[in-house]
Steps between C-alpha positions, in 0.01 A plus 500: 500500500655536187725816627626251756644255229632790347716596783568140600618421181718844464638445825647186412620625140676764666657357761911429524461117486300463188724785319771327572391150396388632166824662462633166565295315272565753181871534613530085463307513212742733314782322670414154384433662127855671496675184633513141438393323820571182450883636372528642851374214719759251303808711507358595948524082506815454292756728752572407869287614801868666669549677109102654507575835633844546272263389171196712635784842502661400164175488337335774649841723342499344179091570470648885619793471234331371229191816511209242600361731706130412461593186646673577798245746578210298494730240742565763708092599606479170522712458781400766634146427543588124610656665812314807576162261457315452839557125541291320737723383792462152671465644803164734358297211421552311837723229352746533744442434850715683790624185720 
């Protein structure tokens, strides 16, 4: 029974999902140590919703610019596993109905 855990449990270890949600979790981690959150999320609610993607480009080249490499990096997996994560759709768990 016990070689049954052990293969339940390593299957789930090893599988894409949980990878990348650890990767997340230590990438946000290191992320939120390198930056100042709070910093961010007032200077995001200071500019315009039309300026965000202008600000978003100007500060991802002056992070380039300036050598904070670390930081951009870490932004960058990120944002990558945010959209290559398997989301659950509406439509998978039956909340939406076909008319």
């Amino acid at each position: 029974m016990r070689r049954i855990w052990y293969s339940y449990l390593l299957s789930v270890v090893a599988s894409k999902e949980t990878l990348k949600g650890i990767l997340l979790v230590v990438c946000l981690a290191a992320f939120a140590s390198l930056v100042y959150v709070q910093a961010v999320i007032d200077n995001l609610l200071a500019i315009e919703l039309s300026m965000l993607p202008q600000h978003l480009f100007s500060v991802a080249t002056s992070l380039v610019t300036e050598g904070k490499l670390l930081e951009c990096l870490t932004a960058a997996v990120v944002a990558y596993v945010l959209v290559t994560f398997p989301w659950p759709s509406l439509r998978s768990r039956g909340s939406l109905q076909a008319a």
